[in-house]
C-alpha positions as CSV (number, residue, x, y, z in Angstrom):
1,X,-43.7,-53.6,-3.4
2,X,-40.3,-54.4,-1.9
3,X,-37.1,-53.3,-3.3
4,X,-33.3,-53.5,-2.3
5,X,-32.7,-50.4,0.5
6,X,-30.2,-48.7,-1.7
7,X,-33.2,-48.3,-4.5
8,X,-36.3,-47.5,-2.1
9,X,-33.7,-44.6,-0.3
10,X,-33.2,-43.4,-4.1
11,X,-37.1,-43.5,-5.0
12,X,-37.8,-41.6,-1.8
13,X,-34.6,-38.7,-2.5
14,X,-35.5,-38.5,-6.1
15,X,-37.9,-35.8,-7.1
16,X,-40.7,-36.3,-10.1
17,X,-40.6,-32.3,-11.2
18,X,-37.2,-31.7,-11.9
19,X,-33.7,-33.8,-12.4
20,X,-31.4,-34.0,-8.9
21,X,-27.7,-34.9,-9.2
22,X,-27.1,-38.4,-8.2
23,X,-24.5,-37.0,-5.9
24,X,-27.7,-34.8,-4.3
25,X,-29.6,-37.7,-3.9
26,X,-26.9,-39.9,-2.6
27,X,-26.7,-37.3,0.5
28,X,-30.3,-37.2,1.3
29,X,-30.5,-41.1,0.8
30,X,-27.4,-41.4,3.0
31,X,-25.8,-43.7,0.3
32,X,-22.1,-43.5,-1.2
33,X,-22.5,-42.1,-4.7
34,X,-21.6,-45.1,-6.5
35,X,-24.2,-47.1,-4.5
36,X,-26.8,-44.8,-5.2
37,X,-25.4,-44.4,-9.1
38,X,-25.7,-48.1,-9.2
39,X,-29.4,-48.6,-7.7
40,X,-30.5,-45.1,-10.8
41,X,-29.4,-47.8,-13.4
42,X,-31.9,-50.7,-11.5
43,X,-34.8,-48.2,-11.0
44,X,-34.3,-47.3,-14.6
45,X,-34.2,-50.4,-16.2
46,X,-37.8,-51.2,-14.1
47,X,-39.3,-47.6,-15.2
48,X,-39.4,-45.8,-12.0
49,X,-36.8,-43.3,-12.8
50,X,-35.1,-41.4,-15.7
51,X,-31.3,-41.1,-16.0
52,X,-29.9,-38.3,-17.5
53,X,-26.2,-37.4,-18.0
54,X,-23.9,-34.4,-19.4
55,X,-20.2,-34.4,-19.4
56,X,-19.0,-31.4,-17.7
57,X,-15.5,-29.6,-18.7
58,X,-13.0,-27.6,-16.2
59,X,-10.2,-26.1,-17.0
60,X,-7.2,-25.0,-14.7
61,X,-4.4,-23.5,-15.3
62,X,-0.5,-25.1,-15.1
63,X,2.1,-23.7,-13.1
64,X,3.6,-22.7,-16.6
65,X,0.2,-21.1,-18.1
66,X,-0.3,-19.1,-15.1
67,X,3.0,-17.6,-15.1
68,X,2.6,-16.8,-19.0
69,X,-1.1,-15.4,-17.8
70,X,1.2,-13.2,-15.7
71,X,3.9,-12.2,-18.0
72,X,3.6,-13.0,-21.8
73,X,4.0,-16.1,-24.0
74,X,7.7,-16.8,-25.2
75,X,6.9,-16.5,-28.8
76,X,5.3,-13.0,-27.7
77,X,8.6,-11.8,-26.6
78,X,10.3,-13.0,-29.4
79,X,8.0,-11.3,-32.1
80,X,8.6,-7.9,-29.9
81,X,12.5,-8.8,-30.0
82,X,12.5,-9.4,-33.7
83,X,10.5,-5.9,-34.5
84,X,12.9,-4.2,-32.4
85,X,16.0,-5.3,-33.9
86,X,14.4,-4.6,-37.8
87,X,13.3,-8.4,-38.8
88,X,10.0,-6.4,-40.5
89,X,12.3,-4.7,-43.1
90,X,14.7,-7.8,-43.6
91,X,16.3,-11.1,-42.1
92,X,18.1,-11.0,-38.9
93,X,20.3,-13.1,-36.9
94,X,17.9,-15.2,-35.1
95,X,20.5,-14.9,-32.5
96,X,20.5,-11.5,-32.4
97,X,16.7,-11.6,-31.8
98,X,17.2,-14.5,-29.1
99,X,19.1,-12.2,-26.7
100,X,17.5,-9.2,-27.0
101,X,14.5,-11.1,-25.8
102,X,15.7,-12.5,-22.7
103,X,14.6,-16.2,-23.0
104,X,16.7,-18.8,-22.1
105,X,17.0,-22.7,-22.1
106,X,13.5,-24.6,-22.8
107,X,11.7,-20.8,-23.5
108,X,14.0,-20.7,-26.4
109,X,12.5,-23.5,-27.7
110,X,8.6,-23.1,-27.0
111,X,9.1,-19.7,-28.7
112,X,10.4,-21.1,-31.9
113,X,8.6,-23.9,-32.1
114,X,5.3,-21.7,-32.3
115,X,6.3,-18.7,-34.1
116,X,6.3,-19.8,-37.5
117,X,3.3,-21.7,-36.6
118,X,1.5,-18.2,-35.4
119,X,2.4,-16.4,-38.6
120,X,4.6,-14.0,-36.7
121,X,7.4,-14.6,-39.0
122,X,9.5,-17.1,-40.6
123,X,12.9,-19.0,-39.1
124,X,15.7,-20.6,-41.1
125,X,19.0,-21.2,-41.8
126,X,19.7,-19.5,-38.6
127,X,17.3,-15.7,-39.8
128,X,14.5,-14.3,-38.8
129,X,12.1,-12.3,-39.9
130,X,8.9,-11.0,-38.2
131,X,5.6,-10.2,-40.1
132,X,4.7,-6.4,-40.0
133,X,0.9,-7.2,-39.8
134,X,0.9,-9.5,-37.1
135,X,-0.8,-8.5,-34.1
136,X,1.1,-10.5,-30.5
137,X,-1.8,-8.1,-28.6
138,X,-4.9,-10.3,-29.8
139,X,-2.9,-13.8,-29.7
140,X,-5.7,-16.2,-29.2
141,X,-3.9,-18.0,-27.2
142,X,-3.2,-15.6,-24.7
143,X,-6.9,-14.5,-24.4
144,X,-7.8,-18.1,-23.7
145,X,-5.1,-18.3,-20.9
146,X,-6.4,-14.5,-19.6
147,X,-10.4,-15.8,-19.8
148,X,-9.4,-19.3,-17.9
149,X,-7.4,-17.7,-15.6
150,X,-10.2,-14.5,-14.9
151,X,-13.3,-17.3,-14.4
152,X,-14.7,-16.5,-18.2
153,X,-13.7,-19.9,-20.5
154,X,-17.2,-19.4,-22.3
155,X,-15.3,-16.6,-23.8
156,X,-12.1,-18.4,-25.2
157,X,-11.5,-19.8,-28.5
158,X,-12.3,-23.2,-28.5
159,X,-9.2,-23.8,-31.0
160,X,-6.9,-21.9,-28.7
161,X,-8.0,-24.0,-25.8
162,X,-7.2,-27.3,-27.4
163,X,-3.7,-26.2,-28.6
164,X,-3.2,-24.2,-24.9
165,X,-4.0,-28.5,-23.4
166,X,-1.2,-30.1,-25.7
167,X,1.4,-27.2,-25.0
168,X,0.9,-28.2,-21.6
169,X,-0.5,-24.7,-20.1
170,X,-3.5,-26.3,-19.6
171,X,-5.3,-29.1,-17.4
172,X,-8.9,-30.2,-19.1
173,X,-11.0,-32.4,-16.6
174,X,-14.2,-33.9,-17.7
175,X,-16.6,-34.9,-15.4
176,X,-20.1,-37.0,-16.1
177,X,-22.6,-35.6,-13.9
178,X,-25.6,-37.8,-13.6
179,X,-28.9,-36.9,-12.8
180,X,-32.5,-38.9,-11.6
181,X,-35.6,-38.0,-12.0
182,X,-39.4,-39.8,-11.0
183,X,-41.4,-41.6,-13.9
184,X,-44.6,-41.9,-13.6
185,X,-44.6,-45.2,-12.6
186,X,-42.2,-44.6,-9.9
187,X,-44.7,-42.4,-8.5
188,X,-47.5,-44.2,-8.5
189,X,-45.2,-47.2,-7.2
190,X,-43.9,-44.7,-4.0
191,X,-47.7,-43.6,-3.4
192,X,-49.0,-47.2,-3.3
193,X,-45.6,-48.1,-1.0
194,X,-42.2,-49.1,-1.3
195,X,-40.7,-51.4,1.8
196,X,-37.2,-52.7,1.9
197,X,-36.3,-56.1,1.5
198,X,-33.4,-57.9,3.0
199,X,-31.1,-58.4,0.9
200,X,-27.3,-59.8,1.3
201,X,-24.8,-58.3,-1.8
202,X,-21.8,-60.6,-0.7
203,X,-21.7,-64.5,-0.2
204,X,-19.6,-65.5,2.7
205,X,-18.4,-68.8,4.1
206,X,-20.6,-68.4,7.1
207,X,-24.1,-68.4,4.8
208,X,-22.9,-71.3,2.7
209,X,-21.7,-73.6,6.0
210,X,-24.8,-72.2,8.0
211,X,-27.3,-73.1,5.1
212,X,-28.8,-69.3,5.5
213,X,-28.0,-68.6,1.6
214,X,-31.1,-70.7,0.8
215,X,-33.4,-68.2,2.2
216,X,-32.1,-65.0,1.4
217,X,-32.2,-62.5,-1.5
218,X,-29.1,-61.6,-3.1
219,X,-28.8,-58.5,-4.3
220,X,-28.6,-58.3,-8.4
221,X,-25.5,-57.2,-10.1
222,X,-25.6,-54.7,-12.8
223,X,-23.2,-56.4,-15.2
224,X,-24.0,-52.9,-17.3
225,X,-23.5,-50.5,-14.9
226,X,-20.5,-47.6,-15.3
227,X,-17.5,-48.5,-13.7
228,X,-14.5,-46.0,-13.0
229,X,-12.6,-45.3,-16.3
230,X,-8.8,-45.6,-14.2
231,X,-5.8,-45.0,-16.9
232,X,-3.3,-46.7,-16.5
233,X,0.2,-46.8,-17.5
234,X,1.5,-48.9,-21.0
235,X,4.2,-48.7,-23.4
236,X,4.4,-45.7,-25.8
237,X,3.0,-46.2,-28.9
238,X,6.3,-45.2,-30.6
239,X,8.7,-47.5,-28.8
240,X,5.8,-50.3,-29.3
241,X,7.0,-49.6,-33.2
242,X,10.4,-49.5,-32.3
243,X,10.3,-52.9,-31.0
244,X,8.2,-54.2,-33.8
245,X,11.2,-52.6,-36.4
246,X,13.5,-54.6,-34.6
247,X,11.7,-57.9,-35.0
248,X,11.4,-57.2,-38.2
249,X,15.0,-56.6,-39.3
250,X,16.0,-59.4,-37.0
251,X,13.4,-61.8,-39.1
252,X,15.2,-60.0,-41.9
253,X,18.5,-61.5,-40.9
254,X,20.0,-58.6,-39.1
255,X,21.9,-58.5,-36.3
256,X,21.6,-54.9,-33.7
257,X,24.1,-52.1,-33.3
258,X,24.6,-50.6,-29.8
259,X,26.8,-47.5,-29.6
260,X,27.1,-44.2,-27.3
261,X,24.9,-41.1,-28.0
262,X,27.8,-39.0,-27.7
263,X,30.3,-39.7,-29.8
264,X,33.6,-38.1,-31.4
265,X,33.1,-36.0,-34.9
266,X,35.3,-38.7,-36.4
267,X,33.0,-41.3,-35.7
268,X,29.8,-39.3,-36.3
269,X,31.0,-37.4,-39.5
270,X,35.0,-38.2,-40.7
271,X,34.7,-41.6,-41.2
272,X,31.4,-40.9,-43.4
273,X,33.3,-38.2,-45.3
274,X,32.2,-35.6,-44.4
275,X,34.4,-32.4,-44.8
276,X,34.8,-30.3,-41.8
277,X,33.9,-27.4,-43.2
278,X,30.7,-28.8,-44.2
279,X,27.4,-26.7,-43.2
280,X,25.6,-29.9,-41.7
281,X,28.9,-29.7,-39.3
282,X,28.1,-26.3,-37.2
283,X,26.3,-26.1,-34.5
284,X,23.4,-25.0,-36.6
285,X,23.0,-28.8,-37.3
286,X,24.6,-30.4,-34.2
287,X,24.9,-30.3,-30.3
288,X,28.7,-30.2,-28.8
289,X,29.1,-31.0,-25.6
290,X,31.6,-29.1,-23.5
291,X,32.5,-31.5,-21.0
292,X,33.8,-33.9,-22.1
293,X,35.3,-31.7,-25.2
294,X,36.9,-34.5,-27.2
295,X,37.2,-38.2,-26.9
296,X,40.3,-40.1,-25.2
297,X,41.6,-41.7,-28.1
298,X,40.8,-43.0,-31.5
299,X,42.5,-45.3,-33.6
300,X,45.7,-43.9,-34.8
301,X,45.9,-45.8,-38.1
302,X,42.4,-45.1,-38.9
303,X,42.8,-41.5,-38.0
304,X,45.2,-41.4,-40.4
305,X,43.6,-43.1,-43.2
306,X,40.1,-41.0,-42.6
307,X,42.9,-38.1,-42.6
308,X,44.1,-39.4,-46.0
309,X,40.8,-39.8,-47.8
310,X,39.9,-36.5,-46.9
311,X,43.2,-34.6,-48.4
312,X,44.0,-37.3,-50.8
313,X,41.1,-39.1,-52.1
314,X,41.3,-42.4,-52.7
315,X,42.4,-44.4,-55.5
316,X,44.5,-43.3,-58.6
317,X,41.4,-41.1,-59.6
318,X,40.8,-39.4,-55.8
319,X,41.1,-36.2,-55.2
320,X,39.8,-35.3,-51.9
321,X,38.5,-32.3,-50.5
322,X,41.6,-30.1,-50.3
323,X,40.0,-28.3,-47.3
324,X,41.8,-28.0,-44.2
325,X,41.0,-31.2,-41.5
326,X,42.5,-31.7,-38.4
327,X,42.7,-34.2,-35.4
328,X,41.5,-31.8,-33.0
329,X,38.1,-30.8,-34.8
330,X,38.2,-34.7,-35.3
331,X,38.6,-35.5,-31.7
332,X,35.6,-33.2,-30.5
333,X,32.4,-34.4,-28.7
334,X,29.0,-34.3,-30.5
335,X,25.6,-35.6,-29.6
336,X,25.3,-38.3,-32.7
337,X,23.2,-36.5,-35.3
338,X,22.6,-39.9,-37.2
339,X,22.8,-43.3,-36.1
340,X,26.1,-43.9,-38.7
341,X,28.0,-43.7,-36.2
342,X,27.5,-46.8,-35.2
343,X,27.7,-48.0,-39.0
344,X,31.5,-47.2,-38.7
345,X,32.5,-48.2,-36.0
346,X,31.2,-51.3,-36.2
347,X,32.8,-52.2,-40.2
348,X,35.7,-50.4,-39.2
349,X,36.5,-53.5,-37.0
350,X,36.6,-51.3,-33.8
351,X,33.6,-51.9,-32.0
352,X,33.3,-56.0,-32.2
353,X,35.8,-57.1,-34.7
354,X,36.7,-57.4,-37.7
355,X,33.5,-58.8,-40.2
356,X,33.8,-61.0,-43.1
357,X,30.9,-60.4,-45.5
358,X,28.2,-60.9,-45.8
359,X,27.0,-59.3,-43.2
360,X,23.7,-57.3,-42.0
361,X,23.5,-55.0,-39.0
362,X,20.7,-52.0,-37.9
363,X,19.8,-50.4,-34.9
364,X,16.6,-48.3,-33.7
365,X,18.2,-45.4,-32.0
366,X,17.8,-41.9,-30.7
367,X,19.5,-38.9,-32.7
368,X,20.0,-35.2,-31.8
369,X,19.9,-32.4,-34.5
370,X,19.3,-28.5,-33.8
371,X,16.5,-28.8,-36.0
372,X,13.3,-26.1,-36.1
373,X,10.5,-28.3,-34.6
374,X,7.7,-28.3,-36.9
375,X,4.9,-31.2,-37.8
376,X,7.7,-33.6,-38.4
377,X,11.0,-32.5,-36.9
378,X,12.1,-32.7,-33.5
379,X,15.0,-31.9,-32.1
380,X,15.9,-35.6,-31.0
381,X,14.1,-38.2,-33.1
382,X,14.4,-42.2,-33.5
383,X,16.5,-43.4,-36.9
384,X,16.2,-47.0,-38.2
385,X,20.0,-47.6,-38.9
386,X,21.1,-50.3,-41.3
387,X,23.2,-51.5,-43.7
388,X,24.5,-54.7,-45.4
389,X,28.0,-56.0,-46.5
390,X,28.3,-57.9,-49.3
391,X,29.7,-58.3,-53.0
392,X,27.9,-56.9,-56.1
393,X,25.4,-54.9,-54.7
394,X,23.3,-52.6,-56.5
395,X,20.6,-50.3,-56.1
396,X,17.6,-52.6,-57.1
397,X,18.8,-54.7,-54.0
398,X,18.6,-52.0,-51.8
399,X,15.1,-51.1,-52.9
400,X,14.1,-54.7,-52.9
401,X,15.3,-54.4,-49.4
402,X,13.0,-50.7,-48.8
403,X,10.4,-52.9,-50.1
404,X,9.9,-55.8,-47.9
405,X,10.4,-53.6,-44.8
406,X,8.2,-51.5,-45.5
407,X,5.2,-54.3,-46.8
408,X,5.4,-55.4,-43.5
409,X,3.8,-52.0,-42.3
410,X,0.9,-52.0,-45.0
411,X,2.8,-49.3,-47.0
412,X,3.2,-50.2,-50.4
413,X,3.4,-46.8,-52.4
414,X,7.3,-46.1,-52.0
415,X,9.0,-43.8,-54.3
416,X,12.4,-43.1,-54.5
417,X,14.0,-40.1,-55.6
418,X,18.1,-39.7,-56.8
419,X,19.9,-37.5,-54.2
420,X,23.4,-36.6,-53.2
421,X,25.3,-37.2,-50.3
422,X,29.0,-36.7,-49.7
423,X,29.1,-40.5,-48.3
424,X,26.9,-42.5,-50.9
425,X,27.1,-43.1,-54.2
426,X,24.6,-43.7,-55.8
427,X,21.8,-42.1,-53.1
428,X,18.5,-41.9,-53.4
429,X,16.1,-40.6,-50.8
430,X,12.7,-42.5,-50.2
431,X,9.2,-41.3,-49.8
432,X,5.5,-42.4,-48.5
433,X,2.0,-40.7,-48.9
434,X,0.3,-39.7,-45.7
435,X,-2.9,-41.8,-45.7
436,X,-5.3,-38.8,-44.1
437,X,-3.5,-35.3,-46.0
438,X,-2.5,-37.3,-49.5
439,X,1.3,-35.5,-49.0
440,X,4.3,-37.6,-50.1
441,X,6.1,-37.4,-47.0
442,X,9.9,-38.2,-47.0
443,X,10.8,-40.8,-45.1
444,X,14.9,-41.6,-45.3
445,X,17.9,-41.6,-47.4
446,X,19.8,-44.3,-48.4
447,X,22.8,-45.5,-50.7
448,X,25.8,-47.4,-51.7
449,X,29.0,-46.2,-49.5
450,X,31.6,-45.0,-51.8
451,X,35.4,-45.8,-51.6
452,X,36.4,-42.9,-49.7
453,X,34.2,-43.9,-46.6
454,X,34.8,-48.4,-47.2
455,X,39.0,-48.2,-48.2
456,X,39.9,-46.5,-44.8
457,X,37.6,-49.0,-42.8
458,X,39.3,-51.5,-44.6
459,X,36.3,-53.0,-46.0
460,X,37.1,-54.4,-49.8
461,X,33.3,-55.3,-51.0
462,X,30.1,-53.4,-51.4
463,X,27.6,-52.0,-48.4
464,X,24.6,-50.4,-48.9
465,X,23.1,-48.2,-45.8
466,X,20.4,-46.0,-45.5
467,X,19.0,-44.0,-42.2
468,X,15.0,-44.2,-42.0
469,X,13.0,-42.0,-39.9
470,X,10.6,-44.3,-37.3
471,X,8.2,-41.2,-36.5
472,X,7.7,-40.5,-40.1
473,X,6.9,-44.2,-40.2
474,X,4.5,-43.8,-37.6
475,X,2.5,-40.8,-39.2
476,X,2.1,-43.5,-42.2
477,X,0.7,-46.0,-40.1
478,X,-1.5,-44.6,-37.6
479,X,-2.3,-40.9,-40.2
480,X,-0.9,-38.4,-37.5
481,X,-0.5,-35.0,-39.2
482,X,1.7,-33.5,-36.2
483,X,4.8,-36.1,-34.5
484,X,4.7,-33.3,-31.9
485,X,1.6,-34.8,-30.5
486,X,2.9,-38.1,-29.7
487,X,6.1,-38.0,-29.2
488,X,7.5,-34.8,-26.9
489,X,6.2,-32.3,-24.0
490,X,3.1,-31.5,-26.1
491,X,2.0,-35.0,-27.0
492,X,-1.3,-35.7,-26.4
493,X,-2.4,-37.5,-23.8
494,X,-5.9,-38.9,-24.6
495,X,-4.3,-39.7,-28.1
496,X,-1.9,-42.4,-26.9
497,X,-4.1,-43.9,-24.6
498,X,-6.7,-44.4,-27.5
499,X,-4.5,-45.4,-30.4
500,X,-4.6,-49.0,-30.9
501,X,-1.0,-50.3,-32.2
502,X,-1.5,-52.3,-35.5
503,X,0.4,-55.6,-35.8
């Protein structure tokens, strides 16, 4: 019998009483291991060896989970924070409880992001409290990072392991390990004698012009053989839907906003009217930036009509807020919390000129908010922006409007629910039902701007405007339960390389 050389050197390495690695017999047979991978899967498919394969798992430590292997988690340190300074017995400052525990910058984070989560207490409006019973000691997570680290994974929690790889304190390789072993047929076949034939694997110029290709035996190619699985980079899933929002609205009629991220209150909040002592106003809600403090300069005669609206009301009926407002609060720096402030600047007139109705305008942007990062809040997130300018406008044409956005997504079960804001009147907030957990999920808020934000812009008709959430979108398309893992530092990986984008 004559063979290729690749497969007799196989037949002759393999053994017929127990498996051998491929990369084992690719040594003996003195072949690369994909040569010798490739001539298994031809010896197979003629009976003279068995392939078998298992898919291997290692797990290494990041730099980041071997320094928590050799210290303690963040949340760790802020359940022992919390204990000491009483958040058993009541609510505390959380920043009280931030301090005492030493963490700083992206550790604040991490640890409240995965306290709640761990049952070690509960965070909000800016409290803390930290559950008695809990037990930081036995964290799961820390025993799987301690048994990784120490040699003994069989040990860890398989749960614990999986959140430890999307946290990012841990590297999970798989590895297909591939073994050969003798049929009885390949015996039989080596005991009655296996030769080498000559075979050529490539067809060159010089066989073809020499006439040699006639007479020799080309070696077969293995159309089903493994090849190397190499990932490779693509856009993110989220800013595919991003892009596919913006054709939409632009098939929709509407025209994109641009605008800067950071941005003066009086863009971001006075012109929506928004008092300044309002609560979504701290730093609770948003992120100042101390250089620069404030903005150069703002329109002076808008200034003062913002200024107006706010003391004044507007209109014979106004009455305003009669809380204190000032230029200098109004002048200071934020990082946008929502995308409105684009909204005013651009039907104020200042940002491209002065608009006639009608008139439709969006934008797909990033916001900041000092939100507590849970399954679906981040702490910067995308909003879908948009708004339209035109006379008699009423709520059934903004929902006819929620309506053929969304049909263009497959979602079809809307409901809307009245709300208030300080800036819309009516509001309403809108909501979806996750396809995999059955939850009605909220998904934006929207209304009609009232007089108090359109008479200082100087706009005289109606505009209706709402601020949707593109990640909560997502979790209604694709069925994602967490946003965390794809869009963040614990995204998953495997999960965006998988996930096919619907069109």
């Amino acid at each position: 019998m004559k063979r290729p050389q690749a497969q007799v050197a196989v037949l002759q390495a393999a053994d017929a009483q127990e498996d051998r690695r491929i990369d084992d017999v690719a040594a003996d047979a003195d072949l690369k291991p994909e040569a010798a991978t490739r001539a298994a899967f031809e010896l197979e498919a003629d009976g003279l060896v068995s392939v078998a394969e298992e898919t291997l798992e290692h797990y290494e430590l990041t730099d980041e989970g071997d320094q928590y292997v050799r210290e303690s988690l963040p949340e760790q340190d802020l359940y022992e924070a919390a204990i000491d300074a009483g958040a058993a017995d009541g609510p505390v400052q959380m920043g009280q409880a931030i301090g005492a525990s030493g963490l700083e910058g992206g550790a604040v984070d991490i640890a409240l992001s995965n306290y709640a989560r761990k049952a070690y207490g509960e965070i909000d409006s800016g409290e803390i409290t930290a559950n008695p019973d809990a037990d930081p000691g036995s964290d799961p997570e820390m025993l799987a990072l301690e048994a990784v680290a120490d040699g003994r994974v069989e040990d860890a929690d398989a749960d614990a392991l999986d959140q430890l790889e999307r946290r990012g304190l841990l590297n999970v390789r798989e590895e297909t390990v591939r073994s050969v072993q003798l049929t009885d047929d390949g015996v039989t076949a080596l005991m009655e004698g296996v030769e080498a034939a000559e075979t050529v694997d490539q067809l060159t110029p010089e066989l073809l012009t020499s006439g040699e290709w006639e007479d020799v035996a080309f070696t077969e190619y293995n159309v089903e053989a493994d090849a190397e699985d190499v990932s490779h980079g693509k856009e993110h899933i989220l800013r595919q839907t991003a892009n596919r929002v913006k054709d939409t609205l632009v098939g929709m009629g509407f025209s994109e906003m641009e605008g800067p991220h950071a941005d003066a209150q009086f863009w971001i909040n006075d012109c929506l009217f928004m008092p300044q002592d309002h609560p979504a106003r701290t730093h609770w809600d948003q992120f100042a930036l101390e250089e620069p403090e404030e903005i150069g300069e703002l329109p002076e005669d808008l200034v003062e009509r913002v200024r107006s609206a706010h003391k004044e009301g507007v209109g014979p009926d106004g009455e305003g807020y009669h809380s204190p407002w000032t230029e200098d609060i109004a002048r200071g720096m934020d990082l946008r919390g929502h995308t409105t402030s684009l909204s005013m600047r651009y039907l104020s007139g200042h940002q491209v000129g002065e608009l006639d109705p009608p008139e439709r305008y969006f934008s797909v942007e990033k916001v900041y908010r000092n939100d507590t990062l849970d399954p679906t809040h981040l702490l910067e997130f995308f909003q879908i922006e948009g708004w339209v300018m035109a006379e008699d406008l009423s709520v059934r044409d903004l929902m006819g409007t929620f309506t053929e956005f969304y049909e263009q997504f497959g979602i079809t079960d809307l409901e809307f629910k009245p709300h208030y804001n300080p800036y819309t009147e009516p509001s309403f907030e809108l909501f979806g039902t996750h396809p995999e957990t059955g939850e009605v999920v909220e998904v934006g808020n929207s209304g009609i701007f009232r007089d108090e934000v359109l008479t200082p812009l100087g706009v005289d008709c109606d505009v209706m405007a709402w601020g949707l959430s593109l990640e909560r979108l997502l979790m209604l398309m694709y069925g994602f339960e967490d946003i965390r893992d794809v869009h963040g530092t614990l995204c998953d990986l495997e999960l965006l390389r998988e996930t096919e984008v619907m069109r």
